[in-house]
Backbone as ProteinMPNN parsed JSONL, in Angstrom:
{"seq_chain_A": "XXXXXXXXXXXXXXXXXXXXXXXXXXXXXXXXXXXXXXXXXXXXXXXXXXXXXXXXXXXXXXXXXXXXXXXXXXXXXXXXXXXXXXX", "coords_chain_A": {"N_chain_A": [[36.005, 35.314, -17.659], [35.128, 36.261, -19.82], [36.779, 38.038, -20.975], [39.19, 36.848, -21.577], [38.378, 35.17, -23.49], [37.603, 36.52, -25.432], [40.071, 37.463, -26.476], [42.22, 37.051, -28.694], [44.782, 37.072, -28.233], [45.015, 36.286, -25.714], [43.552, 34.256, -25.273], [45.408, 32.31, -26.669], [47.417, 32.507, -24.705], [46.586, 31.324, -22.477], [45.615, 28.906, -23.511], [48.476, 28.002, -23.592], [49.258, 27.993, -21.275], [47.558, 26.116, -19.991], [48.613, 23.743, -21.694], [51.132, 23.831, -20.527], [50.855, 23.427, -18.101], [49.649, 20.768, -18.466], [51.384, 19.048, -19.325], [53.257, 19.631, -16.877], [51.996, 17.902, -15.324], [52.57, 15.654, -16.477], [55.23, 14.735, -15.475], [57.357, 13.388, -13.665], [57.479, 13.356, -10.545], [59.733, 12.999, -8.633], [61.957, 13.455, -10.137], [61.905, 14.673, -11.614], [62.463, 17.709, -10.93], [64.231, 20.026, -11.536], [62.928, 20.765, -14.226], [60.187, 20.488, -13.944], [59.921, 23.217, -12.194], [61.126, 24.775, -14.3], [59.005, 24.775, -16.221], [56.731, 25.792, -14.385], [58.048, 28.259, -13.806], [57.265, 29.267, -16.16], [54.767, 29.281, -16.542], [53.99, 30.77, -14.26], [55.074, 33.327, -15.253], [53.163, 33.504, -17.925], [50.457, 34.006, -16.616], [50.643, 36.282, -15.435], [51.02, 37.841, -18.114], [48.325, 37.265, -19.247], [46.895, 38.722, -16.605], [45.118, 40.713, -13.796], [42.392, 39.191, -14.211], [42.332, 36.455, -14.745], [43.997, 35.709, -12.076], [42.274, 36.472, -9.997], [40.31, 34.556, -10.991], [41.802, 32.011, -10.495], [41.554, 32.45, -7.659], [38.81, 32.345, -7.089], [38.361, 29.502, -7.459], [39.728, 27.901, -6.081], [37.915, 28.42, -4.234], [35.081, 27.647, -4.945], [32.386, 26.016, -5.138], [32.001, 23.438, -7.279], [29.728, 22.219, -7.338], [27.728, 23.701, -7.214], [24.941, 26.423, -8.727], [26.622, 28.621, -9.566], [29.104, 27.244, -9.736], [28.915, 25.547, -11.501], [28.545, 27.028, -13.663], [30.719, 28.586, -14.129], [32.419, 26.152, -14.614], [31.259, 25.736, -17.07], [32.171, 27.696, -18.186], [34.927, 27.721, -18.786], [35.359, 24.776, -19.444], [34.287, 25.993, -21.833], [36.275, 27.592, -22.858], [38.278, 26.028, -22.865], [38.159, 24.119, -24.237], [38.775, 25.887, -27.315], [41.061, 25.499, -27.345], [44.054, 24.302, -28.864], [44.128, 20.616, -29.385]], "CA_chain_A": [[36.638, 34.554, -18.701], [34.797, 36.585, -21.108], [37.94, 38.888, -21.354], [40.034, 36.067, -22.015], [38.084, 33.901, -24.506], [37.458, 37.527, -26.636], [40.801, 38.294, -26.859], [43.095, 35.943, -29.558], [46.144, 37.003, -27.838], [44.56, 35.669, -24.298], [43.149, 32.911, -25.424], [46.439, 32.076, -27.026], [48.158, 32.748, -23.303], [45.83, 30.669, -21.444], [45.976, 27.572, -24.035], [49.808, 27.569, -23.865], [49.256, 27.743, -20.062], [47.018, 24.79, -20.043], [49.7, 22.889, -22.288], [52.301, 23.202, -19.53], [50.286, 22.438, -16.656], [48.975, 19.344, -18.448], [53.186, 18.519, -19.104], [54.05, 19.237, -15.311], [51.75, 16.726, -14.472], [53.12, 14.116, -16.528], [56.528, 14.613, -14.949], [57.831, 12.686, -12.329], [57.561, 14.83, -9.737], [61.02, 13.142, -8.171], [63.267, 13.046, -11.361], [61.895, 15.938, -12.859], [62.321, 18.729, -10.257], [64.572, 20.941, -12.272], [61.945, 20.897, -15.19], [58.626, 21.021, -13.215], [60.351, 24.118, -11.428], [61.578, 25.936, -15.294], [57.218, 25.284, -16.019], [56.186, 26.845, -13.145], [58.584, 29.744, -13.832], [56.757, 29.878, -17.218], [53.319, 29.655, -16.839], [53.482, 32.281, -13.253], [55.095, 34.766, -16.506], [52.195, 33.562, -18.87], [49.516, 34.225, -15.891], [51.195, 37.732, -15.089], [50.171, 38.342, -19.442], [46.848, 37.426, -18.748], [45.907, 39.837, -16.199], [44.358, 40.304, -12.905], [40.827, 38.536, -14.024], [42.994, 35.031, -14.262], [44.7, 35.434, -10.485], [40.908, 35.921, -9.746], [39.541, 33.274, -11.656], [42.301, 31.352, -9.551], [41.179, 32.216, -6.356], [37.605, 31.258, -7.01], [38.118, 28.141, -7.988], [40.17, 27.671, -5.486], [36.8, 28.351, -2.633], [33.527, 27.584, -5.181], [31.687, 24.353, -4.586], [31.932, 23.259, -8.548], [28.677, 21.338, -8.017], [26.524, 24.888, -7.008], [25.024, 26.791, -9.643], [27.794, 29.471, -9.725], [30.275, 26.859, -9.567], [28.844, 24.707, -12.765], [28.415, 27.756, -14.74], [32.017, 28.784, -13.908], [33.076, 25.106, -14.849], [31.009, 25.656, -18.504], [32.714, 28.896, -19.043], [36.12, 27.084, -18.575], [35.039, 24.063, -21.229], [34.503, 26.757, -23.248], [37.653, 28.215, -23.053], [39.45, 24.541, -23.166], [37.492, 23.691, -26.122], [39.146, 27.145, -28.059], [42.725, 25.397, -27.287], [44.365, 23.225, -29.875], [44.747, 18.898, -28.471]], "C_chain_A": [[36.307, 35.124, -20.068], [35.824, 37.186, -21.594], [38.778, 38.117, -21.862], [39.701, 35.682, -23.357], [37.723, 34.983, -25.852], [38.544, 38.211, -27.05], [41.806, 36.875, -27.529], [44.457, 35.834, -28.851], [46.503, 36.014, -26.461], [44.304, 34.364, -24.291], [44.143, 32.241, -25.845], [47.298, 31.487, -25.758], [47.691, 31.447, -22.705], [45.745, 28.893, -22.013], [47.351, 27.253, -23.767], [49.697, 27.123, -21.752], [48.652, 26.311, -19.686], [47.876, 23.277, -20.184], [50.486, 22.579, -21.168], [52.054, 22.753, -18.142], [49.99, 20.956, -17.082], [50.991, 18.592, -18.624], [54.05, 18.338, -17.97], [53.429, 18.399, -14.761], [52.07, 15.592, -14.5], [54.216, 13.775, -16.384], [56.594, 13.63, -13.594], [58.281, 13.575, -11.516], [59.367, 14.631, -8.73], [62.007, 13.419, -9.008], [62.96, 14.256, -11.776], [61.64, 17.559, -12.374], [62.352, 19.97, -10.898], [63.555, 21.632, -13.518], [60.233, 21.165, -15.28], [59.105, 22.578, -12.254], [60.077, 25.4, -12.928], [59.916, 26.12, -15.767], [56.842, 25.204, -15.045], [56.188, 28.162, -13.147], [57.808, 30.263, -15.082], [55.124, 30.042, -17.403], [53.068, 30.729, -15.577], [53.924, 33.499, -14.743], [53.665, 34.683, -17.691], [50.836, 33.812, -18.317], [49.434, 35.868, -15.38], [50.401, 38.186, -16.498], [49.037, 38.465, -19.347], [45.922, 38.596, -17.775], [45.224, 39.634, -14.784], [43.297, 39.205, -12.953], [41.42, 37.02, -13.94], [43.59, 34.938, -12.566], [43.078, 35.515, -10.216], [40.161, 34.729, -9.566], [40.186, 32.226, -10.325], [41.939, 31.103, -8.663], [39.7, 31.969, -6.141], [37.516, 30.282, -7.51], [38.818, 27.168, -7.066], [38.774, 27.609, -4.264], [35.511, 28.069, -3.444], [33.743, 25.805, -5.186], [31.427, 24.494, -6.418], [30.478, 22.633, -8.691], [26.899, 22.824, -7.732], [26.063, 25.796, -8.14], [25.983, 27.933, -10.031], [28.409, 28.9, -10.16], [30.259, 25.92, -11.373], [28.788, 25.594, -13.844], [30.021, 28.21, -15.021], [33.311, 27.468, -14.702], [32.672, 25.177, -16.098], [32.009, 26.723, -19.623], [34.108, 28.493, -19.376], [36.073, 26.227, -19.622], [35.039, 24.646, -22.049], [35.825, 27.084, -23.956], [38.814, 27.217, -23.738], [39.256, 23.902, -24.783], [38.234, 24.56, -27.116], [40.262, 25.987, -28.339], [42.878, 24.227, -28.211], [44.762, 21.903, -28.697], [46.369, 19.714, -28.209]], "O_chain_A": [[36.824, 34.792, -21.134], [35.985, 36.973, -22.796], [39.339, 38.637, -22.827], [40.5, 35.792, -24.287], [37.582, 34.567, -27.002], [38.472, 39.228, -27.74], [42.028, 35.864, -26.863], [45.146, 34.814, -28.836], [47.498, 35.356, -26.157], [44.716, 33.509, -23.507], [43.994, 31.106, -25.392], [47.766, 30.35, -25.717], [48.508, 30.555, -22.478], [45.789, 27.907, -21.277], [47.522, 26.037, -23.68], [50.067, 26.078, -21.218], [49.341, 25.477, -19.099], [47.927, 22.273, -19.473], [50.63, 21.427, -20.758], [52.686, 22.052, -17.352], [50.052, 20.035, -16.268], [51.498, 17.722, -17.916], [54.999, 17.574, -17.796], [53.904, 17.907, -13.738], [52.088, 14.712, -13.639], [54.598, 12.724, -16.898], [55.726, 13.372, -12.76], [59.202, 14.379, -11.652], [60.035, 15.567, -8.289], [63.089, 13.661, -8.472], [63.828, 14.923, -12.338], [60.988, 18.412, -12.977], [61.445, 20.793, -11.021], [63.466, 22.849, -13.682], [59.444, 21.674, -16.077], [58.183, 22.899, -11.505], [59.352, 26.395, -12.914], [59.424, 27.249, -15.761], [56.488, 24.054, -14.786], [55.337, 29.0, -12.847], [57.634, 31.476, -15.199], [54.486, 30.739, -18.192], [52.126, 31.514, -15.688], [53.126, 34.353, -15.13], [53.231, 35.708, -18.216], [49.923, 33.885, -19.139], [48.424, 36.486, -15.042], [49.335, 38.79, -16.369], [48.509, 39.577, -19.336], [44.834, 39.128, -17.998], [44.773, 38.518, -14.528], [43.188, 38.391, -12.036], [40.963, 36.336, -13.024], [43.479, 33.851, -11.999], [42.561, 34.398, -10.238], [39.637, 34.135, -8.624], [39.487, 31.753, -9.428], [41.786, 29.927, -8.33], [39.335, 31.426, -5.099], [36.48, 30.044, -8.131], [38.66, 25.949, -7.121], [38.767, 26.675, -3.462], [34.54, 28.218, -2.702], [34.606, 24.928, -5.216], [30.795, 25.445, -6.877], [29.973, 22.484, -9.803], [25.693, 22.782, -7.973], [27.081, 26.076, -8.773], [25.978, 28.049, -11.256], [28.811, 29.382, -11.219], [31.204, 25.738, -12.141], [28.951, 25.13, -14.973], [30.452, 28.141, -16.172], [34.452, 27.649, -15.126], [33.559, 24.706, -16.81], [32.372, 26.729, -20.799], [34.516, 29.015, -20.414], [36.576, 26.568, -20.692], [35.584, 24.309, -23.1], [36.256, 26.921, -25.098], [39.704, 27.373, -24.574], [39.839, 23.503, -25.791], [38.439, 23.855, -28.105], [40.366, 25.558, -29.488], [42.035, 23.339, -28.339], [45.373, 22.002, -27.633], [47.278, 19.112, -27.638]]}, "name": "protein", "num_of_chains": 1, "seq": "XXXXXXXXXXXXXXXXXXXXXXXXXXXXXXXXXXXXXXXXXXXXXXXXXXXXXXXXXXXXXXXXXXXXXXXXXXXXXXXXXXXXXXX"}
């Protein structure tokens, strides 16, 4: 995440990404297919910008135990990152 959170352009990427995941969740996942589909299509292109080390990041977070010390340091480095991003 260090690559991310040292680069303005990344950190930029990864806040806007944030944004639209936190917007597809507050969709109605029946009514709002078409629109939880067009962010999807936009944050897989804003995850492609980012860079291998995010599909990474992905897939360990996807298999670490968040409460192990790997997994809580992994979860601080992430606050960090969230913290960067504008409300």
């Amino acid at each position: 995440m260090g690559i991310i959170g040292a680069d303005r352009g990344k950190t930029h990427t990864y806040c806007q990404i944030v944004d639209l995941l936190g917007r597809q969740l507050g969709l109605d996942q029946k009514k709002d297919k078409k629109e939880i589909k067009a962010l999807s299509q936009r944050v897989d292109q804003l995850q492609q910008k980012l860079g291998p080390e995010f599909v990474v990041l992905e897939n360990i977070l996807a298999d670490i135990d968040l409460k192990s010390p790997d997994g809580r340091e992994i979860a601080l480095i992430i606050q960090s990152l969230n913290q960067s991003c504008p409300e």
